[in-house]
C-alpha positions as CSV (number, residue, x, y, z in Angstrom):
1,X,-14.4,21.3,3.5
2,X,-15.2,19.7,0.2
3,X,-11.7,20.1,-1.0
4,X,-10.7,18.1,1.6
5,X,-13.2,15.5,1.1
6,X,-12.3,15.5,-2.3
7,X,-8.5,14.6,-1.7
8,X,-9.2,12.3,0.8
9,X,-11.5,10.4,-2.1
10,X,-8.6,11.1,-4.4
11,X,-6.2,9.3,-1.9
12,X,-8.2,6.4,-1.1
13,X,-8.8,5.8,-5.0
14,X,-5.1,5.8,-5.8
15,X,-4.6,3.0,-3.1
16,X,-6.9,0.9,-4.8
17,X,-5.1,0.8,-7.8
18,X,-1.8,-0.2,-6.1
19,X,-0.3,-3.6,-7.0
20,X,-1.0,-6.1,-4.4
21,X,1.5,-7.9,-2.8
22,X,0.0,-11.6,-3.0
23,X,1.2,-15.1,-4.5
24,X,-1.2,-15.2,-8.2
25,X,-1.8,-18.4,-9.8
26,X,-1.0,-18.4,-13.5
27,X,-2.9,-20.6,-16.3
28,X,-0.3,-23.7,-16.3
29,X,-0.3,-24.1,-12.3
30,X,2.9,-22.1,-11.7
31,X,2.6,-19.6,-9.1
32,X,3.9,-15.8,-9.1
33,X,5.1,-13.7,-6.0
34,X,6.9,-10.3,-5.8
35,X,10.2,-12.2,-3.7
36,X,11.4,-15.2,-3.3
37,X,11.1,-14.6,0.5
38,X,6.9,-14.2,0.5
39,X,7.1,-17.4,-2.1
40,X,9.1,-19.6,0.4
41,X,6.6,-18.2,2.9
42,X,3.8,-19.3,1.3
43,X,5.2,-22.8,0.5
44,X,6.2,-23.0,4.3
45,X,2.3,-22.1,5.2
46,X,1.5,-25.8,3.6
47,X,4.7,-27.1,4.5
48,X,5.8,-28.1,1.3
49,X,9.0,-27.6,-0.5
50,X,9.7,-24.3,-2.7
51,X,11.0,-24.7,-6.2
52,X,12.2,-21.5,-8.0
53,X,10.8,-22.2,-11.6
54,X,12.5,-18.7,-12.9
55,X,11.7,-15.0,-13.2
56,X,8.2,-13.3,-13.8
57,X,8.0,-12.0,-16.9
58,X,8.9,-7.9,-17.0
59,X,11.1,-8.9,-14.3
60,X,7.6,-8.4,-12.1
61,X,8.4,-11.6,-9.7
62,X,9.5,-14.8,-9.5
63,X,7.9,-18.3,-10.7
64,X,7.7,-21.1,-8.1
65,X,6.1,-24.5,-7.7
66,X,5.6,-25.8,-4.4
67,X,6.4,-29.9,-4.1
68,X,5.4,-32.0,-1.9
């Protein structure tokens, strides 16, 4: 039984450390998501306008500003 416990610990641990899939403000007010498609979302959410700024650096995302 405990190495059960033990790997179902070890499983739940590893999920933490996944990469979330949220928009993430940076430092000069531009904003990162993973796709363009969860960026326009969130611009939609405020029903503002979504501007593709360019990619994430690493390739990790894409930059967008939402206008108004």
């Amino acid at each position: 039984m405990n190495r059960l416990s033990f790997l179902t610990l070890a499983i739940a641990l590893a999920g933490c450390g996944a990469p979330s899939n949220e928009v993430i403000r940076t430092r000069d007010g531009v904003l990162r998501a993973t796709t363009t498609v969860e960026a326009a979302a969130y611009c939609q959410k405020d029903r503002t306008t979504l501007r593709v700024v360019g990619k994430a650096p690493a390739e990790s995302g894409v930059l967008f500003v939402c206008d108004r």
